[in-house]
N, C-alpha and C positions, 0 to 999 in steps of 0.2 A: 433111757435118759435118767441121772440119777443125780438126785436136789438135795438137800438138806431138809428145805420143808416149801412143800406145794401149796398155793395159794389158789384156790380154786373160787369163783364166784357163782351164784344162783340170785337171778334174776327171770321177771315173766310179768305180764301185766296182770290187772286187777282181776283177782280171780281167777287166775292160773291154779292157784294152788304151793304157790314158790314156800311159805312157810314150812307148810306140810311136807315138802318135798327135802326139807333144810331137816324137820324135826326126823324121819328117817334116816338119813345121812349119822345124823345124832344117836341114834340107836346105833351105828355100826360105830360106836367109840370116835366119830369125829367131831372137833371142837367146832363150834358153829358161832359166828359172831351176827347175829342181830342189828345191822344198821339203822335201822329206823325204831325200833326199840331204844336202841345206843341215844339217837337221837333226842327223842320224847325226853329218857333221863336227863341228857346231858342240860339241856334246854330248864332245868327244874331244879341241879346241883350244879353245872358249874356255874362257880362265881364271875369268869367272863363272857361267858357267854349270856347270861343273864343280865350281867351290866351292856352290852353291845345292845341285846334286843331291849331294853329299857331307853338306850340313848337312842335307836333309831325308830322304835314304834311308840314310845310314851310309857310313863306309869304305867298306865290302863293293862299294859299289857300281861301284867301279874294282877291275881287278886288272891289274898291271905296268903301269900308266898306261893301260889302255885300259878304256872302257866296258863290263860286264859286262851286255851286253844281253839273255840267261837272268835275269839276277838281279832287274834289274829290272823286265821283264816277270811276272815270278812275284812280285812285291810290288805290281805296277799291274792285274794281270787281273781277280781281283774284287776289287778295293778302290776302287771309283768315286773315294772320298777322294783317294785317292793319284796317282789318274791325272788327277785336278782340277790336284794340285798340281803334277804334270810336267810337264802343261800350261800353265801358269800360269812353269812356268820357261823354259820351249823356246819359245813360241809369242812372246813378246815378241822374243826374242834372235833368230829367223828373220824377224821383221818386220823390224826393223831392218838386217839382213843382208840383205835382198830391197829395203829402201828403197835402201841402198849401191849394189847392184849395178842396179839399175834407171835411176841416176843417172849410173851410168856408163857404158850404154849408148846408143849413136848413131843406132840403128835408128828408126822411125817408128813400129814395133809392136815391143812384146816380150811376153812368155808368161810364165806362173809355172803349175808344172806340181803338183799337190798334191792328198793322198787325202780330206781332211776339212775342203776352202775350203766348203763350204755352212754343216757344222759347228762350224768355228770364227767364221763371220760373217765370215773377210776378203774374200768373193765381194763384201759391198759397195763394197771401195775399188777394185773393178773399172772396167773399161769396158765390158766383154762375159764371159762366159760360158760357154765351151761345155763339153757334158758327151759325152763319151765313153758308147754306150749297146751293152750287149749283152746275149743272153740267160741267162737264169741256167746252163743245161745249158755254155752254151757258156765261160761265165767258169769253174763249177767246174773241166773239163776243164783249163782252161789253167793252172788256179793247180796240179793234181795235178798237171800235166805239168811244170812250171816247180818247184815246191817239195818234193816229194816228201815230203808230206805227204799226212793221210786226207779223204774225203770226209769225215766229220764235222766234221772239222776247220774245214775250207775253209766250209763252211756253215755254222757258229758265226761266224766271221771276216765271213761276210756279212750274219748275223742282227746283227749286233752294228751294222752301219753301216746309212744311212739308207736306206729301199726304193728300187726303183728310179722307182717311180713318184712317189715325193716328189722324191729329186732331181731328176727332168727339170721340175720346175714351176719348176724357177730357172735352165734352160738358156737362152743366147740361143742358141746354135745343136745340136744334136744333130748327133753324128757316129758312126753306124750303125757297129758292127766284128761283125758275124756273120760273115763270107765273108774271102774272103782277102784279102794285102796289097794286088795290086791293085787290087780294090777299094776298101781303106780310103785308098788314096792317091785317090783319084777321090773320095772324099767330103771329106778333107782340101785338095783342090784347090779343090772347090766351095766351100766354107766360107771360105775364103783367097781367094775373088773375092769372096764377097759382103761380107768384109769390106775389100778393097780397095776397093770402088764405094760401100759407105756412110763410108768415111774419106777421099776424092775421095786415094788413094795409086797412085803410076804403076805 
């Protein structure tokens, strides 16, 4: 099968390891787009997106020109409402920041790297799929370690996103992160042939 240029997505829940798994990919000279990076910026430069969340969360929601990301979490945690309509502001504005940046890359393949592409439906404007998979003990461990934050915590954060066994039913590829880097570079390598030999890429 032979594309102009492949859009491939990595997603995985909290504490998969889905960044790490993007920053590899990255080493082998693939463009990697950061959606929830994208986000955070987008959320703190762009001038509409920042008047949107201004008119629908208040003032409050900037303090000295920058995002009060406390505040707004604590007005979107239980208000489904509200986190409808965050979404509803962010998710358009990072599209079109990922169409830009996709356009202006040269690569054969590029990546767009994000926590909620099954959940927000952009896994369809994919080519491929892969999902970062690990075990539960093993994701809590790394989010405590990494966030310092409580086990409760971390497993609310994971209740709240989709199982894992429903994600993997939209994977095209699984990429195993139990064990070490080593390893996860060896699964990341395997995956990176099979998609070169089904995209005929040298």
């Amino acid at each position: 099968m032979k594309k102009e240029k492949i859009i491939i997505g990595i997603t995985g829940g909290i504490g998969s390891g889905k960044s790490t798994v993007a920053k590899l990919f990255e080493q082998k000279g693939i463009p990697v787009y950061y959606a929830d990076d994208r986000a955070k910026a987008l959320m703190n430069e762009n001038i509409e997106v920042i008047d949107q969340l201004k008119t629908e969360f208040g003032e409050d929601v900037y303090k000295n020109g920058r995002l009060d990301r406390a505040y707004l979490a604590s007005m979107t945690f239980s208000n489904p409402e509200k986190l409808i309509k965050l979404n509803a502001i962010v998710h358009p504005a990072v599209f079109r920041d990922n169409e830009e940046w996709t356009k202006a890359q040269h690569s054969p393949i590029v990546m767009k790297e994000a926590a909620i592409m099954i959940e927000s439906g952009s896994y369809r404007l994919l080519d491929e799929l892969i999902v970062v998979s690990a075990n539960e003990a093993v994701r809590i461990q790394r989010v405590l370690e990494r966030d310092n934050t409580s086990r409760e915590a971390v497993e609310a954060r994971i209740n709240n996103q989709l199982s894992e066994e429903e994600r993997l039913k939209y994977a095209d590829y699984i990429i195993e992160n139990n064990l070490g880097l080593t390893e996860l570079a060896q699964e990341v390598e395997r995956v990176y042939q099979e998609i070169k030999t089904k995209y005929y890429i040298a």
